[in-house]
C-alpha positions in Angstrom: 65.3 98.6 131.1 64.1 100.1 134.2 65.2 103.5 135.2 66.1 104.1 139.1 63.0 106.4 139.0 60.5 104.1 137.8 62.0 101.2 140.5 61.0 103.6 143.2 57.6 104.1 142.3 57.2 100.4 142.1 58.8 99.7 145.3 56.1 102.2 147.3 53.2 100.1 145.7 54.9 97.1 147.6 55.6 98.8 150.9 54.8 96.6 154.0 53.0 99.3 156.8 49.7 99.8 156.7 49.5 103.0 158.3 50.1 106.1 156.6 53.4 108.0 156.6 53.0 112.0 158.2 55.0 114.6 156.4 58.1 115.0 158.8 58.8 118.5 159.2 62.0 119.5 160.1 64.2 122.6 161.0 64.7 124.4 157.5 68.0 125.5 158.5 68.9 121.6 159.1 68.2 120.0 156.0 71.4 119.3 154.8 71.7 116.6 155.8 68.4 114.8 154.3 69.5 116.5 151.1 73.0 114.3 151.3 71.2 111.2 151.9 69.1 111.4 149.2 71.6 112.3 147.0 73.6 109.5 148.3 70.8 107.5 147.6 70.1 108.7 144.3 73.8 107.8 143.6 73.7 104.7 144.8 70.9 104.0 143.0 72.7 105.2 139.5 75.7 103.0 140.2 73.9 100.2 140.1 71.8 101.2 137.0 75.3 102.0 135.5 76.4 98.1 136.6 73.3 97.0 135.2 74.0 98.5 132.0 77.4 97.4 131.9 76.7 93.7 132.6 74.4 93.9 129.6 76.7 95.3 127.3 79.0 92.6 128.9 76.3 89.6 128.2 75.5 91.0 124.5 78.6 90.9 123.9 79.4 86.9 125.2 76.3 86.2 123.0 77.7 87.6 119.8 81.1 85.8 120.5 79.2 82.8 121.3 77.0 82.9 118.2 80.4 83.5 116.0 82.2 80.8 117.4 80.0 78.4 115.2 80.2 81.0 112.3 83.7 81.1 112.3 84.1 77.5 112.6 82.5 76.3 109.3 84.1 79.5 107.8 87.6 78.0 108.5 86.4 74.9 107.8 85.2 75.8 104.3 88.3 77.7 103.6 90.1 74.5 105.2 88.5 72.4 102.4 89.2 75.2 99.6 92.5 74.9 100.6 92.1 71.2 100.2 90.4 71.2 97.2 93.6 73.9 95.4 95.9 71.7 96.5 94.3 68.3 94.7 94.0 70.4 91.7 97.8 71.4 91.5 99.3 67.7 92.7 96.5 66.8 89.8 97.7 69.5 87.2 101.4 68.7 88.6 100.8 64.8 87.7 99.6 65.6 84.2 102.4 68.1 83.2 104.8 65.2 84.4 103.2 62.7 82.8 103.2 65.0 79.4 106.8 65.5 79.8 107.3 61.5 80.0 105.7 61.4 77.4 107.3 64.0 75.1 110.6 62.2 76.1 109.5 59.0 75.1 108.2 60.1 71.7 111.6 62.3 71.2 113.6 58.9 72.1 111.0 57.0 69.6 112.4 59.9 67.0 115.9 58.9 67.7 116.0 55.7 67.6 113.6 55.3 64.1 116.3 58.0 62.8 119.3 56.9 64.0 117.8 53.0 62.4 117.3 54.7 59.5 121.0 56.5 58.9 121.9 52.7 60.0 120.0 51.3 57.3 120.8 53.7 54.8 124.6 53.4 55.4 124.1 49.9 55.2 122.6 50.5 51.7 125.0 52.3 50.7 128.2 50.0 51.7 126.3 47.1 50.1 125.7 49.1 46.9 130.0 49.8 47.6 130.1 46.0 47.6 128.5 45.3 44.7 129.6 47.2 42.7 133.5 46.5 44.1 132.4 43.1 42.9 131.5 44.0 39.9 134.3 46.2 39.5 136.6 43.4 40.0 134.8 41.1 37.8 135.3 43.0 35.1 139.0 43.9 35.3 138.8 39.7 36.1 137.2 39.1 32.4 139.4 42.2 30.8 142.4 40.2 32.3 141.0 36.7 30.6 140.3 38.6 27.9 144.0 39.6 27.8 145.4 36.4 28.3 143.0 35.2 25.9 144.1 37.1 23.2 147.7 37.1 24.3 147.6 33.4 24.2 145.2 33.0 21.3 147.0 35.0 18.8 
């Protein structure tokens, strides 16, 4: 960057007369007044080095927040498709516990029903083997009965 001293040395290289400038000597007593114009100048010229610096600072700064823009585009797009991507796993992990649990239920209910066909069975079992041997109970107070009539009548 060019400082305001080094732009006024350039500037006399490009000055337009030909003919050569004589020193102006003026009253000493009376040069106050030169002195506040070229320390206006001086200002002036400082201000706008000041502006110039401070639009630069101004367009490095648009250019970072133009080259983030992008950045933090695909940075919230990949966290976008993390997101995604957590989500799918825990409806999938979801979707396998449930389908675990169905299937825990339908084995318990498997369970039941084989045990509660087998007390069936087994009772069943057990009030045949009642019937039979009611049967047989009664056949043989049936033959001790012919038996007793037999031999009541035989005799």
């Amino acid at each position: 960057m060019a400082t305001p001293r080094s732009l006024c040395r350039t500037l006399r290289h490009f000055s337009t007369t030909t003919r050569p400038t004589l020193p102006h000597f003026s009253d000493p007593t009376s040069s106050t007044p030169r002195r506040d114009t070229e320390e206006a100048a001086k200002l002036a010229e400082l201000r706008r080095y000041l502006k110039l610096l401070e639009l630069r600072r101004d367009y490095v700064k648009h250019v970072q927040e133009t080259r983030m823009k992008p950045i933090m585009e695909v940075e919230l797009m990949r966290l976008e498709m993390f997101r995604v991507e957590e989500a799918r796993k825990e409806a999938e992990l979801e979707q396998t516990k449930r389908l675990r649990a169905e299937t825990a239920k339908r084995r318990a209910q498997k369970r039941e029903a084989a045990k509660q066909q087998q007390e069936e069975t087994l009772l069943k079992q057990k009030a045949e083997k009642y019937e039979i041997s009611k049967k047989k109970e009664l056949l043989r107070e049936e033959k001790k009965k012919e038996k007793k009539t037999q031999s009541s009548s035989g005799v």
